[in-house]
TORFI-752919 format. One line per 5 residues: number of its first residue (from 1); for each residue x, z, y of C-alpha. Coordinates in steps of 0.2 Angstrom, whole numbers. Example, Ala and Ser with C-alpha at 12.3 -4.5 7.8 and 13.67 -1.06 7.14 Angstrom:
<recs>
1> 62 39 -22 | 68 36 -5
</recs>
This chain:
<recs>
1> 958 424 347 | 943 431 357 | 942 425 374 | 946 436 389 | 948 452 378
6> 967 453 373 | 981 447 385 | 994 440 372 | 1013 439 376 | 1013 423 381
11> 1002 426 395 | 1017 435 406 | 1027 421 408 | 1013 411 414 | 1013 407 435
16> 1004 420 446 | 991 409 447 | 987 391 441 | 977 376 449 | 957 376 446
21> 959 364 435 | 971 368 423 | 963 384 423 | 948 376 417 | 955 364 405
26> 964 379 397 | 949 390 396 | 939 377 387 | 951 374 375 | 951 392 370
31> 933 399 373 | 924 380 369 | 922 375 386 | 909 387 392 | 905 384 409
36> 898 399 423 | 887 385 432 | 889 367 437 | 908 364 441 | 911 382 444
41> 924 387 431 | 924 405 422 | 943 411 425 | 952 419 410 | 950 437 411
46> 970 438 405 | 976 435 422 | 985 450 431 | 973 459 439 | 980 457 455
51> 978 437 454 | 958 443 451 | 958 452 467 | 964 441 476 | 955 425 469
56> 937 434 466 | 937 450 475 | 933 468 465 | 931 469 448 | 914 471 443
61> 915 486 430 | 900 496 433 | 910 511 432 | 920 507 445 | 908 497 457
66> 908 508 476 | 892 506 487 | 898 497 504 | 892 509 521 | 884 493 527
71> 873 491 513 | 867 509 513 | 864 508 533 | 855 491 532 | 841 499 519
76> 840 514 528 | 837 502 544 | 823 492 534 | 815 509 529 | 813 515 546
81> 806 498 554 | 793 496 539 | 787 516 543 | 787 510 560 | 777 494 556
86> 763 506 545 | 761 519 559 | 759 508 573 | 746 496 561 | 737 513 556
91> 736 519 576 | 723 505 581 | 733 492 590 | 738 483 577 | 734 463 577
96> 725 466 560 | 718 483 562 | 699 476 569 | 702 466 554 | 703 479 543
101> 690 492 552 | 677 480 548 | 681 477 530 | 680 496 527 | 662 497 537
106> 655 484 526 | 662 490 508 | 659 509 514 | 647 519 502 | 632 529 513
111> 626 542 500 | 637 550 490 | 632 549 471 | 645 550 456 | 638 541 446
116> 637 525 456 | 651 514 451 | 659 500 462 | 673 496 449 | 684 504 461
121> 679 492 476 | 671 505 487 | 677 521 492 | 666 536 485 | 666 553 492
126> 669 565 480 | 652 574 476 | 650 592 486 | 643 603 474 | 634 614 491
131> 624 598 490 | 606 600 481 | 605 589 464 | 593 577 459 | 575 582 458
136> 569 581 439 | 553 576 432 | 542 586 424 | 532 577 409 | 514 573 412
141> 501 583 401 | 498 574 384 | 481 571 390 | 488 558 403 | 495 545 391
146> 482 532 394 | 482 536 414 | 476 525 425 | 479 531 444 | 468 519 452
151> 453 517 436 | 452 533 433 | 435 539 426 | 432 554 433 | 435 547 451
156> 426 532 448 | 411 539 443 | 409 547 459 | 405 529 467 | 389 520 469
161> 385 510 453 | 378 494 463 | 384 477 460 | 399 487 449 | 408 495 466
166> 411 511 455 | 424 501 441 | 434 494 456 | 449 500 461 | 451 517 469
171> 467 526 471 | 469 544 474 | 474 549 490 | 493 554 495 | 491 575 491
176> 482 570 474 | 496 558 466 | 503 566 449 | 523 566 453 | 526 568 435
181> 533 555 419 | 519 547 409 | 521 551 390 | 521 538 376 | 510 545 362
186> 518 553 345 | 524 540 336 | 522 525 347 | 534 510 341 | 539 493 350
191> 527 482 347 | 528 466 337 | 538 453 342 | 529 437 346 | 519 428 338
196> 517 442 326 | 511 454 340 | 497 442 342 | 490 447 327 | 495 465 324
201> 497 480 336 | 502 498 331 | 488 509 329 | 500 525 338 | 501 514 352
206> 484 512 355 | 474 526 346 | 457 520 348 | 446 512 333 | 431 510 345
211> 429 491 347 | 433 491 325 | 416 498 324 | 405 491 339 | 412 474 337
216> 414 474 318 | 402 460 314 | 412 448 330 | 428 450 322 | 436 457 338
221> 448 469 329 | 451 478 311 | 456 492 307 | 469 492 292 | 482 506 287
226> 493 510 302 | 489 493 313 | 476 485 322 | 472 464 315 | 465 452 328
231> 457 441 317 | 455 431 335 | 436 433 334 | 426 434 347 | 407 438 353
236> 405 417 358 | 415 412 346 | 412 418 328 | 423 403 318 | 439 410 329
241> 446 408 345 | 456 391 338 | 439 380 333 | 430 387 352 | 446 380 361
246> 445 364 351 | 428 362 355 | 431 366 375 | 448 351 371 | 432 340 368
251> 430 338 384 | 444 348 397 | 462 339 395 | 470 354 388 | 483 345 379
256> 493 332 390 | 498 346 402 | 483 344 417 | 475 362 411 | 491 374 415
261> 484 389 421 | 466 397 417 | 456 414 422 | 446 423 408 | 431 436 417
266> 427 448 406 | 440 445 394 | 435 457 380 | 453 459 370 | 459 442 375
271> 459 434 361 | 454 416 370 | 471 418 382 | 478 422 367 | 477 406 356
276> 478 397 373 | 497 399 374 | 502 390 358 | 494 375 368 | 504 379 385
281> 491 386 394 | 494 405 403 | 476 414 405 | 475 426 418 | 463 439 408
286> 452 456 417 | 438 467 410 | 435 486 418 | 438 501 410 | 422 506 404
291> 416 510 386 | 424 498 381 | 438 508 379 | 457 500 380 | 452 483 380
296> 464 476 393 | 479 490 383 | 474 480 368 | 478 461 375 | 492 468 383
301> 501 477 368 | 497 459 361 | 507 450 373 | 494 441 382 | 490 443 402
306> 478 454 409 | 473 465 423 | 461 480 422 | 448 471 436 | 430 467 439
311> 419 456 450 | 410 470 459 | 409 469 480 | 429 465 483 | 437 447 480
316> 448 445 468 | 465 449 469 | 472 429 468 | 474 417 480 | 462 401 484
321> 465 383 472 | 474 395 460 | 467 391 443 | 463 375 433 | 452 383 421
326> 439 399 422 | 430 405 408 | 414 419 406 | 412 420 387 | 396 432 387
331> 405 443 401 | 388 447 408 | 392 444 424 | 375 441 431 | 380 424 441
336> 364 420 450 | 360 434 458 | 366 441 476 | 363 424 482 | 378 417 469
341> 390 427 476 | 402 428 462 | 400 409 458 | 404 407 478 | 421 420 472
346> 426 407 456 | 424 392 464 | 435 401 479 | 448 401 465 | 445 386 454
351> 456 371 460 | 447 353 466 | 444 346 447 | 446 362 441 | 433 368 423
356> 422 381 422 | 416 386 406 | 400 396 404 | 397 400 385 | 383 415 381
361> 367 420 391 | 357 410 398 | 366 395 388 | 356 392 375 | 342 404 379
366> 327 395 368 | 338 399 353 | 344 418 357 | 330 426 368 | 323 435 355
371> 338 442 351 | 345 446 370 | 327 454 373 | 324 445 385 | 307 434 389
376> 310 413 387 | 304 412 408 | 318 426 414 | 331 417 404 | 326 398 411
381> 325 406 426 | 341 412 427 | 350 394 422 | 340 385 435 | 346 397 448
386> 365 394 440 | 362 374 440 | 357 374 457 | 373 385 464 | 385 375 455
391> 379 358 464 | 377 366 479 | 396 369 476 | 400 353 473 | 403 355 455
396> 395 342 441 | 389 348 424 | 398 338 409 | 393 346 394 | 380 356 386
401> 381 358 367 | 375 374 357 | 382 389 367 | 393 382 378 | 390 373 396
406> 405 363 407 | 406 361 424 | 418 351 433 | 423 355 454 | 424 339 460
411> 443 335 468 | 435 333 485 | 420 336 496 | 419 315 500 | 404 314 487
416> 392 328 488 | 384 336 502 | 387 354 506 | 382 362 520 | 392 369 533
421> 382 384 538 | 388 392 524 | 407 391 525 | 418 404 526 | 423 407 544
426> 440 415 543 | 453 403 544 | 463 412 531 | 455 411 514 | 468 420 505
431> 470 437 515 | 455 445 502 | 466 461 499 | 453 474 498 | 441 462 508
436> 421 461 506 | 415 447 495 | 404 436 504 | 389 427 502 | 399 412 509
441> 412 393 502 | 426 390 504 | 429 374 511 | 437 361 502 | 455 356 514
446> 452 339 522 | 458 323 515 | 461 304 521 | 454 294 505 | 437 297 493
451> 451 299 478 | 463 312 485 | 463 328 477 | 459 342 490 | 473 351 494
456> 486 341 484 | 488 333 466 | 497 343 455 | 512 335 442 | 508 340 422
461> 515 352 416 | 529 356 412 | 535 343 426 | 525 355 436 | 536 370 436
466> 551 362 444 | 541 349 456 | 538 354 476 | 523 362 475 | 508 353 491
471> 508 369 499 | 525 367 502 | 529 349 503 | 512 350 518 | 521 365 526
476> 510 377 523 | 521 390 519 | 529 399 536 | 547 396 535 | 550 388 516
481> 553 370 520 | 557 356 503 | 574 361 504 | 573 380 507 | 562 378 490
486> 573 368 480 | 588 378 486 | 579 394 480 | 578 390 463 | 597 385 461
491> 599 404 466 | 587 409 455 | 595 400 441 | 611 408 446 | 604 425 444
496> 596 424 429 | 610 416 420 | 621 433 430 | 604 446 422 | 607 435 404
501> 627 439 404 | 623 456 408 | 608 460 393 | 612 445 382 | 591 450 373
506> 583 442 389 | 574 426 387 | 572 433 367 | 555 439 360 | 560 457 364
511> 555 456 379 | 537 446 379 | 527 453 393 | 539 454 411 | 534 457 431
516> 542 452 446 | 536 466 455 | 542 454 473 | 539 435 467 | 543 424 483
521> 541 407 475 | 541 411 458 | 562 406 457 | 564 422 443 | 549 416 433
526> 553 398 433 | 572 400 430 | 567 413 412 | 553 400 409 | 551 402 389
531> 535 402 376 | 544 417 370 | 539 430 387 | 527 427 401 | 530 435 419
536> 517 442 430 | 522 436 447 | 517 452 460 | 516 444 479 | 518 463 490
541> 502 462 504 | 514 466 517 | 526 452 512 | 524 433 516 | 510 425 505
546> 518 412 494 | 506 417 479 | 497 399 479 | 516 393 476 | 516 403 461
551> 502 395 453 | 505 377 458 | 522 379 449 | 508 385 432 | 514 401 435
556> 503 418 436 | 501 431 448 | 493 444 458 | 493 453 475 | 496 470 476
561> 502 484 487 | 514 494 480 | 512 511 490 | 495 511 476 | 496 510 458
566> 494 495 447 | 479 487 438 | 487 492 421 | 488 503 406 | 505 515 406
571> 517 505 395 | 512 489 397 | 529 478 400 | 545 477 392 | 555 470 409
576> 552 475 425 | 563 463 440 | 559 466 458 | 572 457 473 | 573 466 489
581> 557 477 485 | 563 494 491 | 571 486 507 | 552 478 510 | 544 494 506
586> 558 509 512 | 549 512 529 | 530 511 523 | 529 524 510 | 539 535 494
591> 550 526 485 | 546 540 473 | 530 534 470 | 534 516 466 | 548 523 455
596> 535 533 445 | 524 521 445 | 535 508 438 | 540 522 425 | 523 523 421
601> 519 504 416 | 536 502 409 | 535 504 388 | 550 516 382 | 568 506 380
606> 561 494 393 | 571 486 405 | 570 489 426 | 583 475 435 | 583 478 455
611> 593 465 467 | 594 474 484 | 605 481 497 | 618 493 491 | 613 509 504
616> 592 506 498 | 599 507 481 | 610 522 482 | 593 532 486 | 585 524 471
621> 598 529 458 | 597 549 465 | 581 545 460 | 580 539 444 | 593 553 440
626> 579 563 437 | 568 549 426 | 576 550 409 | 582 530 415 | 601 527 408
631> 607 518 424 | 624 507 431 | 625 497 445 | 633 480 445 | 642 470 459
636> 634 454 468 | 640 435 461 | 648 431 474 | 660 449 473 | 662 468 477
641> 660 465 497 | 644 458 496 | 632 473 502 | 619 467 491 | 619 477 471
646> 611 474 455 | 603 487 449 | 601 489 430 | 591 504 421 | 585 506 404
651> 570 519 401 | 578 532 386 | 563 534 372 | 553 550 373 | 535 553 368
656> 524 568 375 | 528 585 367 | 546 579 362 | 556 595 367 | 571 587 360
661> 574 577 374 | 569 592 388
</recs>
C-alpha cells in the first residue's frame, strides 16, 4: 500500500476516531514509523474528513486554502505604522535623525566630478552639463624639453656674475609661468633599471654628447651606439670612482655604518654618489647649470641624488649637522677667499666628527702648477689660507697623500679655541631659505662632558633609520615628542604596505628615484627603505622644520617652497608621494602650478600618490583632467567615512610633436 493515499475498505468500519496512540502505533506499522516531530504523531490521512476537521482544523490543500480578514487587517495595520515610523524619522524629530544628519555632512561630496569614485559610499551629484569642463593643457614647444623654470639661461644671465649670484635660483615671476605640459623628447625610454642605469643611460633621454668630448680623456662619459657608458671616471680620480672611495675608506669608517649620509659640491655626473650606494652611503650631489650641459640630468637618469645648485651668495638649501661626509673633487669652488665664507657654509652642514674631503687644486700643487697655470706661490698661498680656516673651525687635518687631503670636525668645541665674535647671531641656524650667506660659525650646541658628540650621537646605520633621532629625543622639534615619533612610523608602515596593495611594482627597481614632495619625519622614506630606490625628502618652507630629522634617520632631503619650481631637470623621478600638501599650500598660491610642476619633473608612466582631505582633492582631480594623468581615487584604511582620500595618478606616455595622443 502507499501511506495516506488510498482509503481501503477496511477503513469504514473503523471508529470515528481512535486514541493517539493506537493512531500512532498503526501509522508506523504501515508508513515505517515516520514521525512529524518529537512525540507529535502524523495522523492517517485515511480518516473521514470530518474526523480531520475536527481534530487539525482545515485541510491544507493550497487550492483550497482562504485568507482569514484578521490576517489581511493586521499587515495592512503593520504597513501603515512603518510608513508612519519613516515619515516621522524623515521630518527631523526623530531620536536618530541628528544622528543621521551628521553622517551625511561628513560623507557629503563638495564638487561634483564624474569621475571621482567613492565605491558607492558618497553621494555624487550628477554632473550639469551648463557647467564649464576641465581646462586642458596645451603642450609646451619642443624647445622646452629640458626646461628648467628657476635655472633658466636666458634669465640667469641677466644677474651679476660675482661670487656665482647669476647660477642661483631665480624663478620667473607669477605673469611669466608657462601653464603648459613639458614634452619628453622623440624616442625617450624608461631608463635602466638599477644597477644597470648606473652604467648606461639612453642617449634620447638625454641628447647631449658634450661632456663625451670635453671630458673624453677623464672617462666621465662615452658615447656608444644609442647609450651613454659611465665608465665611473672622474677628473680626481682617473683609476675609477671605486679605487678613489677605497683610498678615502683608508681613513673615514665608510664600512661599519658611521658614514650614512654625504654632500658632493660640484658633483660633475655623479659618479662618486654613485659607487657610494653599493657601500650604503646616500650622496646628496649639486653642480649649476652651465656649460656643462646636463650634468645634474645625467646623474639623475642614472638613479643617483642631485639637485641643480651652487655655492654662490645664498645658504644651501639643508639644514645644520645634516651630513657625515662632504666632498669637492676639483669643484673649483675657490674656498679661501671671501673670508672662507663657503668653508664657514660646509662646516654649517658637516656634523661634529663629520669628514671633509678636499681632492684637486691647491692639493698637490708642487706636482700640477704647471699644468693649472697657476704660479707655485698663488697655489701655496691658497692652501695656507684653507689650513688656517679649517683650524679655526675646529677641524683637524688627518690625511694628505698625492691629490687628496682629509679633515676631520671635531665632535665638540671642548678642545680648540674659537672665537665667539664670529658666531652666527640668529638663534635659528636652519631658517637659510633664500637667506645671505655669511661671513660668520655656527656654533657647536653645548655639551656636559669633553667626549660628547655636539648635538647628539648618532646609532650606525642601518640601526639608524628606526632609532629616536637627539633632535627629538632632546625636544627640539615643536610638538613631536618620542612617542608621537615612534607612533608616526607605525602609520607610515600602515600606508605604505595600503600604496604597495594598490601598485604591487613599488619598493621594485622600477621605481629608483622617488620624492616626498611633504616629508614630516621621513615616516614614508623609512617605511619603503630599499637599496633598490632612494627618496628625496622635501620639507615645504612654510611647514614645521623637521628636516634635521630626516638626516639623522640617514635619510636625504631638501627645503623648498613649492609655490617656485624645483631644482631639477623635467623627468627626473619615477614616484612622486606628497601627504596633506595641497591642504598646506591651498591658500598660498595655484594648485595649478604645483600640478604642473610636479608634471614637469615626473618621467612618462610615473607615478603621483596624494594622501589628503577628500574636498582638496576633489579640486585636484578637475585638474589633472586636463594633464593626460589616468587617475582614481581610493578610500582611507580605516574606511569610506574617513574625509581623508588617496589619491593615485599615473602620467600616460607622450613625447613632444606626438599628435596621436592630441
Amino acid at each position: 500500500m502507499r501511506c495516506g493515499i488510498r482509503a481501503e475498505p477496511s477503513m469504514a468500519r473503523q471508529p470515528l476516531m481512535e486514541a493517539p496512540g493506537a493512531v500512532e502505533r498503526k501509522y508506523r506499522s504501515e508508513c515505517g514509523g515516520i514521525k512529524v516531530g518529537k512525540g507529535v504523531p502524523i495522523l492517517d490521512l485515511r480518516f473521514n474528513q470530518s474526523v480531520l476537521k475536527h481534530k487539525m482544523g482545515p485541510k491544507s490543500n493550497p487550492a483550497n486554502r482562504r485568507r482569514s480578514p484578521l490576517s489581511i487587517i493586521i499587515v495592512f495595520g503593520l504597513c501603515c505604522f512603518f510608513y508612519l515610523l519613516g515619515t516621522w524619522q524623515k521630518s527631523g524629530f526623530g531620536k536618530g535623525d541628528s544622528i543621521a544628519m551628521d553622517i551625511t555632512k561628513k560623507t557629503e561630496c563638495v564638487n561634483d566630478f564624474s569621475t571621482l569614485d567613492f565605491d558607492s559610499h558618497h553621494s555624487i551629484p550628477i554632473p550639469d552639463s551648463s557647467k564649464p569642463k576641465s581646462k586642458m593643457f596645451k603642450l609646451c614647444d619642443v624647445k622646452y624639453t629640458d626646461y628648467t623654470p628657476c635655472h633658466e639661461q636666458k634669465r640667469a644671465m641677466t644677474f651679476p656674475r660675482e661670487n656665482m649670484v647669476y647660477r642661483e635660483r631665480h624663478c620667473p615671476p607669477q605673469e611669466k609661468k608657462m601653464k603648459c605640459l613639458i614634452p619628453a623628447p622623440k624616442g625617450y625610454s624608461t631608463p635602466f633599471p638599477w644597477p644597470k642605469g648606473r652604467d648606461y643611460v639612453h642617449y634620447a633621454n638625454v641628447p647631449f654628447k658634450h661632456l663625451t668630448v670635453e671630458k673624453a680623456n677623464q672617462h666621465w662619459v662615452e658615447f656608444q651606439g644609442d647609450v651613454f657608458k659611465f665608465p665611473g671616471g672622474g677628473t680626481m680620480f682617473p683609476q675609477g670612482a671605486d679605487a678613489y672611495i677605497d683610498e678615502l675608506a683608508s681613513v673615514i669608517p665608510i664600512a661599519d655604518g658611521s658614514v650614512r649620509t654625504a654632500l658632493d659640491t660640484g658633483c660633475g655626473v655623479a659618479s662618486w654618489g654613485a659607487y657610494l650606494m653599493k657601500r650604503n652611503v646616500l650622496a646628496m650631489s649639486f653642480a649649476p647649470r652651465d656649460n656643462h650641459e646636463a650634468q645634474v640630468q645625467f646623474a639623475l637618469e642614472r638613479g643617483v641624488p642631485a639637485i641643480i645648485g651652487v655655492l654662490g651668495s645664498i645658504k644651501l638649501p639643508f639644514p645644520s649637522r645634516a651630513f657625515d661626509m662632504a666632498q669637492c673633487s676639483r669643484c673649483l669652488i675657490p674656498w679661501g677667499e671671501n673670508d672662507g665664507m663657503y668653508l664657514m657654509e660646509v662646516d654649517r652642514v658637516l656634523r661634529p666628527g663629520g669628514f671633509w674631503i678636499l681632492s684637486g687644486p691647491p692639493i698637490n700643487w708642487k706636482t700640477y702648477y704647471q699644468t693649472w697655470k697657476r704660479s707655485k706661490e698663488d697655489l701655496k698661498s691658497e692652501q695656507t689660507r684653507i689650513e688656517k680656516l679649517a683650524e679655526s673651525l675646529c677641524w683637524e687635518k688627518k690625511y694628505e697623500k698625492g691629490d687628496i687631503a682629509i679633515w676631520r670636525k671635531k665632535v665638540n668645541a671642548e678642545s680648540c679655541q674659537m672665537n665667539s665674535a664670529n658666531f652666527f647671531k640668529s638663534s635659528d641656524v636652519d631658517s637659510v631659505w633664500y637667506k645671505k650667506m655669511e661671513t660668520c660659525v655656527t656654533p657647536y650646541p653645548k655639551v656636559n662632558t669633553a667626549n660628547e658628540v655636539a648635538g647628539g650621537e648618532l646609532k650606525k646605520f642601518p640601526a639608524r633609520l628606526q632609532a629616536v633621532p637627539p633632535r627629538v629625543s632632546k625636544g627640539l622639534i615643536p610638538d613631536v615628542s618620542v612617542e608621537s615619533y615612534q607612533q608616526d612610523n607605525k602609520i607610515w608602515k600602515t600606508y605604505v604596505a595600503t600604496y604597495k596593495r594598490a601598485n604591487r611594482l613599488i619598493g621594485t627597481s622600477r621605481y629608483r628615484n622617488i620624492m616626498d614632495m611633504n616629508a614630516g619625519l621621513g615616516g614614508f622614506a623609512a617605511a619603503l627603505d630599499s637599496n633598490k630606490l632612494w627618496v628625496m625628502n622635501v620639507v615645504p618652507t612654510i611647514s614645521p622644520n623637521t628636516l634635521g630629522v630626516v638626516y639623522e634617520r640617514g635619510l636625504i632631503g631638501i627645503y623648498h617652497d613649492w609655490c617656485e619650481g624645483f631644482s631639477t631637470y623635467p623627468r627626473t623621478y619615477d614616484l612622486i608621494h606628497g601627504n596633506g600638501l595641497f591642504s598646506l599650500y591651498e591658500n598660498k598660491c595655484d594648485l595649478e602650478d604645483i600640478l604642473l610642476e610636479m608634471d614637469r619633473i615626473l618621467r612618462p608612466e610615473g607615478t603621483v600618490i596624494l594622501r589628503d582631505e577628500v574636498d582638496v582633492l576633489t579640486k585636484v582631480m578637475k585638474i589633472t583632467a586636463g594633464m593626460r594623468w589616468d587617475v582614481k581615487l581610493l578610500d582611507h584604511e580605516h574606511g569610506p567615512f574617513v574625509p581623508k582620500k588617496i589619491f593615485v595618478a599615473s602620467k600616460q606616455y607622450w613625447v613632444g610633436n606626438d599628435t596621436s595622443s592630441e
